[in-house]
C-alpha positions as CSV (number, residue, x, y, z in Angstrom):
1,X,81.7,-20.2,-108.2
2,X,82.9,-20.3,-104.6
3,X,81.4,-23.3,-102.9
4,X,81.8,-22.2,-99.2
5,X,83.2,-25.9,-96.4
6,X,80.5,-27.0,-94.5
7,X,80.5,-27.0,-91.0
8,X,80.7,-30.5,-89.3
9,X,76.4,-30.7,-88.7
10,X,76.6,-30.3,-93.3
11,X,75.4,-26.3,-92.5
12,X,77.5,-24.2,-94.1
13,X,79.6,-22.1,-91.3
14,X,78.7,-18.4,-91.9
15,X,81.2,-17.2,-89.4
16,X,83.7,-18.5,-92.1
17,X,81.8,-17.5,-95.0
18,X,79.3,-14.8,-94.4
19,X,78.7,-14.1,-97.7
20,X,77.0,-17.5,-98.2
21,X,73.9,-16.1,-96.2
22,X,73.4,-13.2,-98.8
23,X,70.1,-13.9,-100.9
24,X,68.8,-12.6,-104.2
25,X,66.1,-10.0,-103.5
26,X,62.3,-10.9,-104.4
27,X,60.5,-9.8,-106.9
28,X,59.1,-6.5,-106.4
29,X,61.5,-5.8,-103.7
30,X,65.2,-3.9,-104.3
31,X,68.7,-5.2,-103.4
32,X,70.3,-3.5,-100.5
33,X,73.3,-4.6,-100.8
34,X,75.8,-5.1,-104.2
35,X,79.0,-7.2,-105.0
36,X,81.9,-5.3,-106.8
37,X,84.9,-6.8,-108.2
38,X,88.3,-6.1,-106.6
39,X,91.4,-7.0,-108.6
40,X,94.5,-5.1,-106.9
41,X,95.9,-6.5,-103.6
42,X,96.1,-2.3,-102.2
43,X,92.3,-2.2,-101.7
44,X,91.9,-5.6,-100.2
45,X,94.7,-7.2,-99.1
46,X,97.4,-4.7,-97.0
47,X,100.2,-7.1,-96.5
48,X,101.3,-8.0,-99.7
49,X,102.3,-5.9,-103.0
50,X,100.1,-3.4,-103.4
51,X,100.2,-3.7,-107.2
52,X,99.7,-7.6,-107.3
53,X,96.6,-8.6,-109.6
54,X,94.0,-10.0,-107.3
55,X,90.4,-11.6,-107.6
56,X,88.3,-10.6,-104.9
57,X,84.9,-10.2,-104.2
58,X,83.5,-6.9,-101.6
59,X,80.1,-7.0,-100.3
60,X,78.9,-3.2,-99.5
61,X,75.9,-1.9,-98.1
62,X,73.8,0.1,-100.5
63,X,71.9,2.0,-97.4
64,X,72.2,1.1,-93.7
65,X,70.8,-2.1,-93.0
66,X,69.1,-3.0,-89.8
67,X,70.5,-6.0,-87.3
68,X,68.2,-9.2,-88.4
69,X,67.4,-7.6,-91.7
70,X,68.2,-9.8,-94.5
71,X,71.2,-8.7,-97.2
72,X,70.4,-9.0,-100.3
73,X,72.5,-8.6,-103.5
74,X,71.8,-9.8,-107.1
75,X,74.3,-12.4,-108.0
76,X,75.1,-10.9,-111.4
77,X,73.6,-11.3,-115.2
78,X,75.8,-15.0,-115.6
79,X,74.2,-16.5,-112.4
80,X,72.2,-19.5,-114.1
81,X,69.0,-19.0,-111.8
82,X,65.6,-20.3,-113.0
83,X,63.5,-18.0,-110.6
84,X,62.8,-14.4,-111.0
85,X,64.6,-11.7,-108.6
86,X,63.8,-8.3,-107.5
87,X,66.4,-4.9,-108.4
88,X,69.4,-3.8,-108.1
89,X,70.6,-2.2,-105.6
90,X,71.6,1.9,-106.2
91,X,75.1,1.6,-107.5
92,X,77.6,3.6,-105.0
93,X,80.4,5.1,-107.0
94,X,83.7,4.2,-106.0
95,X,84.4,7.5,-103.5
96,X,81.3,6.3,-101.3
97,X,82.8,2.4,-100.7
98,X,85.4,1.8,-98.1
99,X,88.0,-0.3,-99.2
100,X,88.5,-3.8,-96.9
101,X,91.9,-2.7,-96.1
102,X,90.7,0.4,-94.5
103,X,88.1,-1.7,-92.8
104,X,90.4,-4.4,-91.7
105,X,92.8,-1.3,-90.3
106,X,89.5,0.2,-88.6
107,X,89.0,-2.8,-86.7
108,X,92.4,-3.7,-85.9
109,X,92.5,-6.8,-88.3
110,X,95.8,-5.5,-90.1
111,X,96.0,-9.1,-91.8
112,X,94.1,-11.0,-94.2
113,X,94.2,-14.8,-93.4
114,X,96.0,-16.7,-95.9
115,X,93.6,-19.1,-96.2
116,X,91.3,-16.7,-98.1
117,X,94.0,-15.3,-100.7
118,X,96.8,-17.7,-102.8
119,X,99.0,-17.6,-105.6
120,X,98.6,-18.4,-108.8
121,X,100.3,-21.2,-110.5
122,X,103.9,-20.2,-111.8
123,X,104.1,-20.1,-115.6
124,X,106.8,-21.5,-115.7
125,X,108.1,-24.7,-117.0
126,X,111.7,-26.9,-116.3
């Protein structure tokens, strides 16, 4: 789990962690958005290796979603909820999702702040 800093009023900041305002759909109702898994630094992360293992989360739109509608994306089948949730959202294949670091490129962010990737430990031992 990724437990998002709070903002100094306890709110958590969703300019810093906009994923933290992304709800389970209702019942009855359809996710329009879904999470997939990213775990190579070339899709995501442009300035380092592009072959270095990553884990990463994307959020992409299943449809086009209207300004001041609600996201909504099932957390996965390992999410210990005790509520029931609507559907999954249609599953885009991998062709139809743009990679972050084409997004980041389209809107001139050619850098991922290093504050939202690390390293992992070294292995090893002296």
């Amino acid at each position: 789990y990724v437990l998002p800093v709070a903002a100094a009023e306890g709110a958590v900041d969703l300019e810093a962690h906009p994923l933290a305002a992304v709800n389970e759909p209702p019942p009855g109702a359809a996710a329009n958005a879904a999470f997939y898994e990213l775990s190579v630094a070339r899709h995501a992360v442009p300035h380092i290796p592009p072959r270095t293992d990553i884990a990463a989360v994307g959020l992409w739109a299943a449809a086009d979603i209207p300004v001041d509608e609600e996201v909504f994306a099932l957390y996965g089948g390992e999410y210990g909820r005790a509520y029931p949730v609507g559907e999954l959202a249609p599953q885009l294949r991998k062709a139809e999702r743009q990679t972050p670091a084409a997004m980041l490129a389209a809107h001139g962010l050619l850098r991922v702040p290093p504050d939202c990737y690390g390293s992992r430990p070294s292995d090893s031992h002296t």
